[in-house]
KOLLODO-612840 format. One line per field, with one value per atom (N, C-alpha, C): residue in three letters; x, y, z; atom name; residue number from 1. Coordinates in steps of 0.2 Angstrom, whole numbers, plus 5000, padded with zeros to 4 digits. Layout:
N
aa: (ala/...);
c1: (X/...);
c2: (Y/...);
c3: (Z/...);
at: (CA/...);
i: (NUM/...);
This chain:
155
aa: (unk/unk/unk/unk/unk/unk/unk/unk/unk/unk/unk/unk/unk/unk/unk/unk/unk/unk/unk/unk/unk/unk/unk/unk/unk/unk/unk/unk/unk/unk/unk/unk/unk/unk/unk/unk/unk/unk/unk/unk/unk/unk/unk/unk/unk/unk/unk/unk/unk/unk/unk/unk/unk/unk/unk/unk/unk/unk/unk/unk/unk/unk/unk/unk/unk/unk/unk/unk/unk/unk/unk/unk/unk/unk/unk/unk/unk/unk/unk/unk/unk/unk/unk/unk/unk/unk/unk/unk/unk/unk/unk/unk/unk/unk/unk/unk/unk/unk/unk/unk/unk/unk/unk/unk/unk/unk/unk/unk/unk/unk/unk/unk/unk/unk/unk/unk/unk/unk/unk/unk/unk/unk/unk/unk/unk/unk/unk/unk/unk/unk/unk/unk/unk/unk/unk/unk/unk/unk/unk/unk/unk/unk/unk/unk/unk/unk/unk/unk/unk/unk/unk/unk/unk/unk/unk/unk/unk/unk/unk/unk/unk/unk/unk/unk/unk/unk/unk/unk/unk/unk/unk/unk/unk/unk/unk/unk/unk/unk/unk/unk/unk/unk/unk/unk/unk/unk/unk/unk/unk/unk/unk/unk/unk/unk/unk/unk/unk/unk/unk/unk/unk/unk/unk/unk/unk/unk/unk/unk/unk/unk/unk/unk/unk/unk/unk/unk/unk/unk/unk/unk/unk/unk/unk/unk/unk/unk/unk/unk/unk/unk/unk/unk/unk/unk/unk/unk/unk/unk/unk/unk/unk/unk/unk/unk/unk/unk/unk/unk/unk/unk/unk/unk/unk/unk/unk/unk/unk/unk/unk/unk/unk/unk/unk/unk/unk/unk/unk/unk/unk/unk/unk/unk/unk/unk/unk/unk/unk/unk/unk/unk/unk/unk/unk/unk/unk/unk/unk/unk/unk/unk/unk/unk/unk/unk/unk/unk/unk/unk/unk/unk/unk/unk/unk/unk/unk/unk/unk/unk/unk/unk/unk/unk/unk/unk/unk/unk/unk/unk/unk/unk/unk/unk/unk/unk/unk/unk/unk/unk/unk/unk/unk/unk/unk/unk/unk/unk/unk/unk/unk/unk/unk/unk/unk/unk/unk/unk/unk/unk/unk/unk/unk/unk/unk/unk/unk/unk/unk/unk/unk/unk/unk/unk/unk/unk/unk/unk/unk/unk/unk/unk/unk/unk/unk/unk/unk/unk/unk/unk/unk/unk/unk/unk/unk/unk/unk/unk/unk/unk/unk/unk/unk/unk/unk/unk/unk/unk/unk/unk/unk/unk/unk/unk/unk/unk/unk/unk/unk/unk/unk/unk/unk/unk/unk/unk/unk/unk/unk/unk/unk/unk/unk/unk/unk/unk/unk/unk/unk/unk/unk/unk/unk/unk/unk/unk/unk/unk/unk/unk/unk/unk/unk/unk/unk/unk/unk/unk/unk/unk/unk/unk/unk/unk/unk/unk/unk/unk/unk/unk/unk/unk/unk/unk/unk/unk/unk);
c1: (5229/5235/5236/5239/5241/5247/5247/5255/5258/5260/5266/5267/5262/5261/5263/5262/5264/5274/5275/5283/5285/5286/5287/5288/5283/5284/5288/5288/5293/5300/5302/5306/5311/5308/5311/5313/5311/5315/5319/5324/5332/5333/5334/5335/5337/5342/5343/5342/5341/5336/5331/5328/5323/5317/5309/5305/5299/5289/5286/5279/5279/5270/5266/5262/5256/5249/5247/5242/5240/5232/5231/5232/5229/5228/5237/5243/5249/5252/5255/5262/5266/5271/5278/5284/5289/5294/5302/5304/5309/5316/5319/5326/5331/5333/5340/5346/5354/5358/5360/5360/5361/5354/5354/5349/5350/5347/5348/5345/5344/5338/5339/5342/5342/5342/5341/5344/5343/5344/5343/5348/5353/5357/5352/5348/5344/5345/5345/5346/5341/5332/5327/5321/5318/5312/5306/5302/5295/5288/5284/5279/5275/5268/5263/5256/5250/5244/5240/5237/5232/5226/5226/5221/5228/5223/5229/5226/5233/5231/5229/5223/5218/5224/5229/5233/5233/5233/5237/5245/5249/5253/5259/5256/5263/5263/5257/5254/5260/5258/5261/5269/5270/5279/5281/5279/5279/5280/5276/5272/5280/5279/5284/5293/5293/5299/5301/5296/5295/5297/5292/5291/5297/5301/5305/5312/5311/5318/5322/5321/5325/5330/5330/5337/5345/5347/5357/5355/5351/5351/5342/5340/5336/5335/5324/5327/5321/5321/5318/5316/5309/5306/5311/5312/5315/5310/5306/5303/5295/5290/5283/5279/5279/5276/5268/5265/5257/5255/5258/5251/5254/5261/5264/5263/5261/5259/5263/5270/5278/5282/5282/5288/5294/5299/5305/5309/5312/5314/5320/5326/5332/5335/5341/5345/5345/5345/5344/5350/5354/5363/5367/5368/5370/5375/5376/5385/5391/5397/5401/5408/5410/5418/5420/5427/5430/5427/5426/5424/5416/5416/5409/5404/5397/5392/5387/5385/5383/5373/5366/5361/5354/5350/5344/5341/5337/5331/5324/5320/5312/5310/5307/5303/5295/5290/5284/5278/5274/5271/5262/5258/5251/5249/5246/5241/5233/5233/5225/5228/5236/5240/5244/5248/5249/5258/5264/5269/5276/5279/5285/5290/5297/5304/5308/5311/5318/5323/5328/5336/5341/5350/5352/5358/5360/5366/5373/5377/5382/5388/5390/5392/5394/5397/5402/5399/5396/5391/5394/5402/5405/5411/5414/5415/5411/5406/5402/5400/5401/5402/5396/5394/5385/5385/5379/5378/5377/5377/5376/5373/5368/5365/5367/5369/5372/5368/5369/5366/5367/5358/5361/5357/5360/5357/5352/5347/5341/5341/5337/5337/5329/5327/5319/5315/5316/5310/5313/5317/5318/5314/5314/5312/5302/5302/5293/5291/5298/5294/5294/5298/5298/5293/5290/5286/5278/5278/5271/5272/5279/5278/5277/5279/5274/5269/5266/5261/5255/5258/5252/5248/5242/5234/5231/5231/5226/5227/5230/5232/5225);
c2: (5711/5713/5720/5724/5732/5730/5737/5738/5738/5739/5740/5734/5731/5722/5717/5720/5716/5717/5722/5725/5721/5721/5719/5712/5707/5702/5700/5703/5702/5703/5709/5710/5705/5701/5696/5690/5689/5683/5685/5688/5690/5687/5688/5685/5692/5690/5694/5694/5700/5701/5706/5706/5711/5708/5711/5708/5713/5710/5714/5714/5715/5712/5718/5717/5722/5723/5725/5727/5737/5737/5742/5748/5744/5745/5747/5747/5748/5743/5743/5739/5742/5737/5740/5736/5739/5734/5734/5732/5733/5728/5733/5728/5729/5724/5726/5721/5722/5720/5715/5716/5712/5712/5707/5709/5705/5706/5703/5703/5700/5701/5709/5712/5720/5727/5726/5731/5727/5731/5730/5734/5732/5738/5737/5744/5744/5747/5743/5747/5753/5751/5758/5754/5758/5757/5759/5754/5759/5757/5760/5761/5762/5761/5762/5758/5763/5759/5762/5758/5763/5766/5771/5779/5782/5789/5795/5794/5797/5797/5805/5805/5811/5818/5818/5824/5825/5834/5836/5837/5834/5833/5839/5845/5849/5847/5847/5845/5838/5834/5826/5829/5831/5831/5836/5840/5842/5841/5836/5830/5824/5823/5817/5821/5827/5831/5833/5835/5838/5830/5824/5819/5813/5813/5806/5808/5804/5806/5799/5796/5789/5789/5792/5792/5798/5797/5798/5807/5810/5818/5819/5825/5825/5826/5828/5830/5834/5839/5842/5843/5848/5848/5851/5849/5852/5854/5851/5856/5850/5854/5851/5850/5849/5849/5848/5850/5849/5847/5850/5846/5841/5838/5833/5827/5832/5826/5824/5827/5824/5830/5826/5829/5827/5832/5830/5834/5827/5828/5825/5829/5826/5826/5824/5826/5834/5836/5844/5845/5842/5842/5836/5834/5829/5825/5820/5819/5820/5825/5825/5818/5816/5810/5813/5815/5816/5824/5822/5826/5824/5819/5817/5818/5818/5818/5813/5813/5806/5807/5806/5810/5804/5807/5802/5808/5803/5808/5802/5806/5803/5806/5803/5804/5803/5808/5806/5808/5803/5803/5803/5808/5809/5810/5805/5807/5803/5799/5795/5787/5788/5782/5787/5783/5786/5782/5786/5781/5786/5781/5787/5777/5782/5778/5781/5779/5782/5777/5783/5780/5783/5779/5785/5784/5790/5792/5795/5795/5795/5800/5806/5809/5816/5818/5825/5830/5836/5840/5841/5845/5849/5847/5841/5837/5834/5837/5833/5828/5823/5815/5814/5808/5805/5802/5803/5800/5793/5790/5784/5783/5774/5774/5769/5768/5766/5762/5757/5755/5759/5759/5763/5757/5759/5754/5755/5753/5757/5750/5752/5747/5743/5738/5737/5743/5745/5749/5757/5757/5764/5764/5759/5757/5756/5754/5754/5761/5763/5773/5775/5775/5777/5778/5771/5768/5772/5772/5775/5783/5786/5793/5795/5790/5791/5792/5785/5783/5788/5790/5794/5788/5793/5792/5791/5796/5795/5792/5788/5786/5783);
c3: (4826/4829/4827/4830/4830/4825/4822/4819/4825/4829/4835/4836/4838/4841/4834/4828/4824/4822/4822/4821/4825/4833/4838/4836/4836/4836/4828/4823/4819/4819/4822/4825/4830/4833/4839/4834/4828/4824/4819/4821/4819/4814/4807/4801/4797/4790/4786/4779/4777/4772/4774/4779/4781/4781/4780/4781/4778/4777/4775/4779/4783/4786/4785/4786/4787/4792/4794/4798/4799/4802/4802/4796/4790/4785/4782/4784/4784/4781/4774/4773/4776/4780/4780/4779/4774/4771/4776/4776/4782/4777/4773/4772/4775/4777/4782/4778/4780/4780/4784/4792/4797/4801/4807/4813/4819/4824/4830/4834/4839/4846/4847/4846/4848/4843/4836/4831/4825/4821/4813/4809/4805/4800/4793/4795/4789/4784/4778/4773/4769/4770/4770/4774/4775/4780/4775/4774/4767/4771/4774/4774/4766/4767/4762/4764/4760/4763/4756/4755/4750/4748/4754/4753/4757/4758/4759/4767/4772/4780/4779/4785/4785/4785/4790/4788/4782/4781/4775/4775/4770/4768/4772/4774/4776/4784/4788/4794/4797/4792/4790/4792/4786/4788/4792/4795/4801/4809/4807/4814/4814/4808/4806/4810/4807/4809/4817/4818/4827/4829/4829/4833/4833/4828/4823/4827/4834/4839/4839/4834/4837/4832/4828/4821/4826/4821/4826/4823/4819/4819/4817/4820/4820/4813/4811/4804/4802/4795/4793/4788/4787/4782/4776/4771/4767/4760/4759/4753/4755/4752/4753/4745/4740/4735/4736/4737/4738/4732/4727/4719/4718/4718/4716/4725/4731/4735/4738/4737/4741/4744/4749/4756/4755/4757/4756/4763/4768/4774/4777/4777/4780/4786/4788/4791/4794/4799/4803/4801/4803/4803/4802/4796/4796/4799/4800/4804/4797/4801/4797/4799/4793/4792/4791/4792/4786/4780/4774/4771/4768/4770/4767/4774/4772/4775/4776/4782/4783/4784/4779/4783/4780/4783/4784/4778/4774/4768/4770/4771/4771/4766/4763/4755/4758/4760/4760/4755/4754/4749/4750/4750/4751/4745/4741/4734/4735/4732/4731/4737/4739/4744/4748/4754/4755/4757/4757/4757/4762/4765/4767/4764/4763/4763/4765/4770/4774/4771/4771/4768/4775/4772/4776/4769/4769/4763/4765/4761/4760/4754/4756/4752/4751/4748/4748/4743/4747/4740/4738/4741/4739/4732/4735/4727/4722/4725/4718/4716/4721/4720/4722/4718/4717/4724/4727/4734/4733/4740/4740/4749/4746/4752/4754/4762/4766/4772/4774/4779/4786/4790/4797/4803/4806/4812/4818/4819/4824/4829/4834/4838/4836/4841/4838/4841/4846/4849/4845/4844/4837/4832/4827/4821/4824/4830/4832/4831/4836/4837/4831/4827/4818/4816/4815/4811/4815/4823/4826/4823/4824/4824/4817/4811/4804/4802/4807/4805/4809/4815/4818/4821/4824/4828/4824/4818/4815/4808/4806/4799/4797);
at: (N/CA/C/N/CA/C/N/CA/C/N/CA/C/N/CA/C/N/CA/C/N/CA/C/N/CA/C/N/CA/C/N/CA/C/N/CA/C/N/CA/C/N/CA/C/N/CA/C/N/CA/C/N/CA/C/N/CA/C/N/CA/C/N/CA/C/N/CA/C/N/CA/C/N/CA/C/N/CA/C/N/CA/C/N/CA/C/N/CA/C/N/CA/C/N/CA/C/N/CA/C/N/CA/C/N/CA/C/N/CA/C/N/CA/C/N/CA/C/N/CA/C/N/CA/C/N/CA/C/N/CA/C/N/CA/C/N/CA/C/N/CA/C/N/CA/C/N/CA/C/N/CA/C/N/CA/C/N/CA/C/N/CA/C/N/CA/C/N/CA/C/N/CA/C/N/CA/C/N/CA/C/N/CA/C/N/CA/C/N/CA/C/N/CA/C/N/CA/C/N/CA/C/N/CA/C/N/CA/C/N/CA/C/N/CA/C/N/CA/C/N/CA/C/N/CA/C/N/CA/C/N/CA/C/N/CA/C/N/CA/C/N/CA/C/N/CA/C/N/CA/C/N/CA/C/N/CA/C/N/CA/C/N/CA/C/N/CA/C/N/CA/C/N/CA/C/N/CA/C/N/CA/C/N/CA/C/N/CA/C/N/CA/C/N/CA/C/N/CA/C/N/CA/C/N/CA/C/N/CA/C/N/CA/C/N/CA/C/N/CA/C/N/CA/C/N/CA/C/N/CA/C/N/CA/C/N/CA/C/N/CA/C/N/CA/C/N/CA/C/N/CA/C/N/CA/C/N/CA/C/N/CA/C/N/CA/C/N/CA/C/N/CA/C/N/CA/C/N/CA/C/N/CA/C/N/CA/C/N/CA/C/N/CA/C/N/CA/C/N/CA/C/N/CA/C/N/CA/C/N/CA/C/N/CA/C/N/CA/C/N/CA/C/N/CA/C/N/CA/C/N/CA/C/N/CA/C/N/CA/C/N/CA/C/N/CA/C/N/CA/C/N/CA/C/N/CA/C/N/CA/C/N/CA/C/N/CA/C/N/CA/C/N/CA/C/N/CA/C/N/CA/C/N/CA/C/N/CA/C/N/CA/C/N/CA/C/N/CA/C/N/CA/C/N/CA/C/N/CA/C/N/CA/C/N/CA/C/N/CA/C/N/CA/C/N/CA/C/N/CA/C/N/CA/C/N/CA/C/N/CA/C);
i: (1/1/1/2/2/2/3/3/3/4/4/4/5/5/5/6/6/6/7/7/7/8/8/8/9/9/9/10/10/10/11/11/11/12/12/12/13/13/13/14/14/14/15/15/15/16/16/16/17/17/17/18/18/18/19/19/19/20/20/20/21/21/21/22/22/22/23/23/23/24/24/24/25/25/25/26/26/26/27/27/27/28/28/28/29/29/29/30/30/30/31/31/31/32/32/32/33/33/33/34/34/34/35/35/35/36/36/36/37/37/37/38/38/38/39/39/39/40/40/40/41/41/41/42/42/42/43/43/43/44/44/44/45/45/45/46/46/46/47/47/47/48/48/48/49/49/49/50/50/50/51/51/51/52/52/52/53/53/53/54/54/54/55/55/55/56/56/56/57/57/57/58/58/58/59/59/59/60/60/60/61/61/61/62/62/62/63/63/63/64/64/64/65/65/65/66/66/66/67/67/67/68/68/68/69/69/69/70/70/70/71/71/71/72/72/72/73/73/73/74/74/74/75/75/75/76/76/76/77/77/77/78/78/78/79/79/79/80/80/80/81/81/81/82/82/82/83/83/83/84/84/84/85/85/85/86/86/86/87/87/87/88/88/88/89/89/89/90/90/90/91/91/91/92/92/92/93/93/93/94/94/94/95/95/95/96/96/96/97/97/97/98/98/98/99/99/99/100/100/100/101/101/101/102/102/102/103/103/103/104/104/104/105/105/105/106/106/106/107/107/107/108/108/108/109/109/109/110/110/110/111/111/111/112/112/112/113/113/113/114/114/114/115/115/115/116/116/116/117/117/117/118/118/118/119/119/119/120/120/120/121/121/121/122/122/122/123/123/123/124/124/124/125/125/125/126/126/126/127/127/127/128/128/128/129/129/129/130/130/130/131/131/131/132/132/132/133/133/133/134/134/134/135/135/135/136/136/136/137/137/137/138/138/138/139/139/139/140/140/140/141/141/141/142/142/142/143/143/143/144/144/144/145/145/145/146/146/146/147/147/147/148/148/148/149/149/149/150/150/150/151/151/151/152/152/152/153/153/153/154/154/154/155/155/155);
């Protein structure tokens, strides 16, 4: 069964705590807070497989950045480490509360494996105060597009 066909069909049995399947050479860990035949308030989303996908790693967060339209702000590359193998990509514009900010960080990871974890957080640069992560909520066929626009054709 495909990663998509696999997601999907986990997706349809609504339970809380999240969940882990795998296919197409893909872990993927999904913990959530709540869930429902429609959504999930997820607390992180983690991918992981064990060799590296054929992209190179700036290529990768790139692709990731341009294509990942199902989150509340779009998002971008913020710094690419090539020796160290990790991408660092947020929120384009965060959403503003109040005085805190509200943003998505993906962490991806291309070494001898290859990993991405999406968060969303919560917090105030300007005072100074330690962020925090926060549950956000996607739909199922959001969390699908995610997971494909991650993973790519050619993982």
């Amino acid at each position: 069964m495909t990663l998509e066909k696999t997601l999907r069909q986990q997706l349809t049995e609504p339970g809380n705590g999240g969940f882990h399947v795998n296919a197409d050479g893909w872990n993927v860990t999904l913990a959530s807070d709540k869930s429902d035949s429609l959504s999930c308030a997820l607390k992180e989303l983690a991918l992981d497989r064990g060799t590296p996908i054929k992209e190179e790693l700036r290529a990768w967060s790139q692709r990731v950045a341009e294509n990942a339209t199902g989150l509340m702000e779009p998002l971008r590359v913020i710094e690419v480490d090539a020796p160290l193998g990790k991408a660092l990509l947020r929120s384009d514009a965060p959403t503003l509360r109040g005085a805190k900010s509200h943003y998505y960080e993906l962490l991806l990871t291309r070494t001898d494996r290859t990993s991405a974890n999406l968060r969303r957080y919560i917090g105030n640069p300007v005072g100074g105060e330690k962020r925090e992560a926060v549950p956000f909520v996607l739909t199922h066929d959001a969390i699908v597009k995610l997971v494909s626009d991650i993973v790519g054709t050619n993982g």
